[in-house]
N, C-alpha and C positions, 0 to 999 in steps of 0.2 A: 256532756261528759266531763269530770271532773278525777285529774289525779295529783295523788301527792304522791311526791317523788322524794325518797330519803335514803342519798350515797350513804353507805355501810359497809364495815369491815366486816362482819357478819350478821345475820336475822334467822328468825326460825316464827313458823307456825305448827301451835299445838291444836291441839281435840281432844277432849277428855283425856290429857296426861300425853297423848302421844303425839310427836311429830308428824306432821304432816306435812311438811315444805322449810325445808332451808337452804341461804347458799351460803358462800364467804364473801369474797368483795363484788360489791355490785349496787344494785338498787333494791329497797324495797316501795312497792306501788301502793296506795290505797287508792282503791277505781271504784267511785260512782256513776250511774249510768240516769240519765232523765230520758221520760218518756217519747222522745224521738229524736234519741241516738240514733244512730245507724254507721253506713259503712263509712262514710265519710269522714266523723268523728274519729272511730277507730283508727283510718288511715294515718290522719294527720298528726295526731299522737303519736301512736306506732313508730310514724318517722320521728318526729320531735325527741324521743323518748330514745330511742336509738342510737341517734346521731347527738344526743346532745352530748359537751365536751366539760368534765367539771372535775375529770380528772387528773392530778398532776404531773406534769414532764419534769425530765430532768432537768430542769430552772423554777421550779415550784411552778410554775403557771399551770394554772387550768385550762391545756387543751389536746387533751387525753380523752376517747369516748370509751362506752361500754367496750368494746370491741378489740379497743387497743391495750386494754388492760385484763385482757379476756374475764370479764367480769359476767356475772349471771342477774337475773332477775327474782326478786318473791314478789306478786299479783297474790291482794288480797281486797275479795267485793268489800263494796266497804258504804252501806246507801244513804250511811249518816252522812257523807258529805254534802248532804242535798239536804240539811237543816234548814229550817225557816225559825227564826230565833226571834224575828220582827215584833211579835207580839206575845206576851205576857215571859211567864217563864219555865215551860214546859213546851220542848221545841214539835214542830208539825216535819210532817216528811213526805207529804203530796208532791212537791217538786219530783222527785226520786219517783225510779221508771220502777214498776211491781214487779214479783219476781218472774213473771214467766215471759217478761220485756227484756228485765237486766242479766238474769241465768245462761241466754245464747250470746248478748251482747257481749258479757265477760268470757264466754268460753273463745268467741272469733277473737277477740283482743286479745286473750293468750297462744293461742294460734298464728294470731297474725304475728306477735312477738315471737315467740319462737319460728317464725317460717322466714324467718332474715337472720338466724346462724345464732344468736344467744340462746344459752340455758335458759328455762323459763320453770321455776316452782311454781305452785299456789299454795291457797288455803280452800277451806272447801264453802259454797256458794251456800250463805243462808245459814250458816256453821254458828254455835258461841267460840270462837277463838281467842286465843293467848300470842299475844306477840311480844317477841323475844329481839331484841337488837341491839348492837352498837354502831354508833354513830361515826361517820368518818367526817370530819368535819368542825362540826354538822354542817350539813349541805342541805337545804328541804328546799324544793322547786313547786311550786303549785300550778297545774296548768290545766283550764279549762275550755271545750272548742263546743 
């Protein structure tokens, strides 16, 4: 499993013109999933993702979480992040878990995220999407389990 983590003052996810998921300050995710994800992954992220602290107190330091800034989440599939780029240059995407693997795995990881008390948007699984954000920071975390 693979996400990119990007603090934000705000983001939004479109669909043909329309919204479909924004918050204000928070994070937005890009979540890939490989072919034997499971709960595990999910878990350990979930927490990492939760609990990490990148936002500022009052002394600028970063050690402020989601939670403490009542910030929300936007979770958007995202299967590119399982690029294989190694050879030639048009990249392969057999890494990355098919959709009827990564479509339950993304819904329990938004699930699981929302079921420990943050807001949770998305985008929609499989979607062309338009992503909308500003950057707080920038802060980008990449973390894969």
């Amino acid at each position: 499993m693979r996400v990119v983590l990007q603090k934000v003052n705000h983001a939004s996810v479109s669909i043909d013109g329309e919204v479909v998921g924004a918050i204000k300050r928070g994070y937005m995710l890009l979540v890939g999933f490989a072919p034997d994800d499971g709960d595990e992954q999910l878990d350990y992220l979930v927490h990492k993702i939760v609990n990490l602290r990148v936002f500022e107190d009052q002394n600028g330091k970063m050690n402020l979480g989601l939670q403490d800034v009542d910030g929300a989440i936007l979770s958007i599939s995202q299967f590119t992040l399982y690029a294989d780029t190694r050879h030639g240059n048009r990249p392969g995407f057999t890494d990355a878990a098919r959709p009827e693997i990564a479509e339950p795995l993304y819904q329990r990881f938004n699930e699981k995220l929302a079921a420990t008390g943050v807001h949770v948007e998305t985008g929609r699984f499989g979607a062309e999407m338009k992503v909308d954000l500003e950057n707080d920071g920038p802060t980008t975390i990449i973390y894969e389990k």
